[in-house]
N, C-alpha and C positions, 0 to 999 in steps of 0.2 A: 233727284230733281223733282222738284213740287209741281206740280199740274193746276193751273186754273180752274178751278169751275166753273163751266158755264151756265149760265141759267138760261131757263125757255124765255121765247119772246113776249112781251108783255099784248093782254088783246088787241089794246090802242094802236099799240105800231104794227100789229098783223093788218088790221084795219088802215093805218096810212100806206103800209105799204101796197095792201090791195089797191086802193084811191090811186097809187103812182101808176103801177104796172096798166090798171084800166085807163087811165089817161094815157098813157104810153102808146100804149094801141090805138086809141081813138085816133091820135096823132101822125103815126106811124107804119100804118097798116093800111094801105089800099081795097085788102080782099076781110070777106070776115073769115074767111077758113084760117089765115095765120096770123097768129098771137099770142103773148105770154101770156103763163099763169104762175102764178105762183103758189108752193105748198111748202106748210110749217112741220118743223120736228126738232123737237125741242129746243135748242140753239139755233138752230140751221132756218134759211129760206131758198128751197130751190124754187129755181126759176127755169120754166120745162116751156116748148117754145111749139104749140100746133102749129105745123106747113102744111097746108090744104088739108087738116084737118086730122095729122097722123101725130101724134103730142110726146113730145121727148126732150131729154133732157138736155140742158146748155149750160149752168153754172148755177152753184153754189156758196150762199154766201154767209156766213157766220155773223149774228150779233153780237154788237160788242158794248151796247149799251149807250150809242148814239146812230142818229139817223144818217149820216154822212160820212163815217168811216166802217161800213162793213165788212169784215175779211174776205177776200177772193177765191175761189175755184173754180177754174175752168172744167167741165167734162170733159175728159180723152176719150173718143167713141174707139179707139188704137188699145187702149186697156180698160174699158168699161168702168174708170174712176174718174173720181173728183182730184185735181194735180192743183194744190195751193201753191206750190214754188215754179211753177210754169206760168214763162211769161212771154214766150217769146209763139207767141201767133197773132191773125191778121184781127186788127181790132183791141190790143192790149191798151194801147194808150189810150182808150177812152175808161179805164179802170181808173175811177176816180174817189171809192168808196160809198157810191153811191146808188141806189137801185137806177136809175137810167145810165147812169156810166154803163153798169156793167148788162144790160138791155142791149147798149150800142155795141158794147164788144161781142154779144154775140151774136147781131146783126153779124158782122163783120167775119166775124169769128166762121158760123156756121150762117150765110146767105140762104135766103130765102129763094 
């Protein structure tokens, strides 16, 4: 079976994405201690979530070479990984491809 290559994400969209997740927060966020961040490796943008100011991990999202369909990972804090084929927790349906969809799922997901 042939494997994909993925390539790193380009600056540009490291940069819109930071512009979403900061706006997300501004929006989103009551206290300044909780809010996303987001951090790049190579394909990958995880999205690690401070609550009053302790920063860990909530999802995982692969690019795929557009800004509105990025692949899905939830964290399982249950086996310390990223679960692409898991779909069924609270906040799934706002996985829409999209870096705020998947912000919402993990509101949802992991409340604040």
């Amino acid at each position: 079976m042939k494997r994909t290559k993925r390539v790193s994400i380009p600056e540009e969209v490291k940069r819109a994405v930071e512009a979403i997740v900061e706006r997300f927060n501004r929006e989103n966020s009551a206290r300044a201690d909780c809010y996303y961040e987001a951090q790049f490796q190579g394909p990958y943008c995880y999205l690690h979530r401070a609550d009053y100011g302790r920063l860990g991990p909530i999802c995982r999202l692969t690019y795929t070479g557009q800004m509105d369909k990025w692949e899905f990972a939830i964290f399982k804090w249950s086996s310390e990984k990223y679960a692409p084929n898991e779909w069924m927790f609270p906040g799934s349906q706002f996985v829409d491809g999209t870096i705020e969809g998947a912000m919402r799922a993990g509101l949802e997901a992991y409340p604040v």
